[in-house]
N, C-alpha and C positions, 0 to 999 in steps of 0.2 A: 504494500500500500504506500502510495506516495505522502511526504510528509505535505499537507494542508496549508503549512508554517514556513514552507521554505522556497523563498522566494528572491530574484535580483531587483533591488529598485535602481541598479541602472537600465537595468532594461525596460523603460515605462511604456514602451508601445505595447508590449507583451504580459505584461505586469496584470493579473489577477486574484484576487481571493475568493474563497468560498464562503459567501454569504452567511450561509449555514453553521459554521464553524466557526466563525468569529462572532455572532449573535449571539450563539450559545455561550460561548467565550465572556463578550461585553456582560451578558447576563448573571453569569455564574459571579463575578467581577464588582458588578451595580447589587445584588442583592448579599454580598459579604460584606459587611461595613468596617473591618478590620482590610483585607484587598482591595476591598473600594479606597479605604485611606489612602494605603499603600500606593495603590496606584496613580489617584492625585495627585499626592508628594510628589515621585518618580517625575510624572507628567511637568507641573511647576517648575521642579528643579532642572528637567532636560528643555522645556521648551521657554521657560521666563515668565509664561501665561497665569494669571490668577484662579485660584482653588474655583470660583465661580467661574469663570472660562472654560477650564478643563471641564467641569462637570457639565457644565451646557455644551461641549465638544462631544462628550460622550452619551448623554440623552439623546442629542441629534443624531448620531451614528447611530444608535440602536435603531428608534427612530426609520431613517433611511435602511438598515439593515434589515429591518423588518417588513418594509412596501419590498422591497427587494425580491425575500424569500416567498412572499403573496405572489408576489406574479408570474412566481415560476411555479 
């Protein structure tokens, strides 16, 4: 089975994910509030963005990840 997770982002023409898997992923993620911390911090500290930013970056994506997996 191909890793789901292993991906080039130089390569953006070809560059996909599986909707599926990263939903479940975001989900498991938003509903741990100890991971969900976690991953805020992470986020903050990598990207500069505020603890409110990041969280509204990541409702959005689920968000879109989930019309995603609807339509398929």
């Amino acid at each position: 089975m191909e890793n789901d997770f292993d991906f080039d982002l130089e390569d953006r023409e070809n560059f996909r994910i599986n909707p599926e898997v990263w939903l479940h992923t975001l989900l498991a993620i938003a509903g741990d509030k100890e991971k969900k911390a976690e991953t805020v911090r992470q986020m903050v500290q990598n990207t500069g963005f505020s603890p409110e930013q990041v969280q509204l970056i990541i409702r959005t994506t689920i968000g879109i990840l989930i019309n995603q997996t609807r339509a398929n």
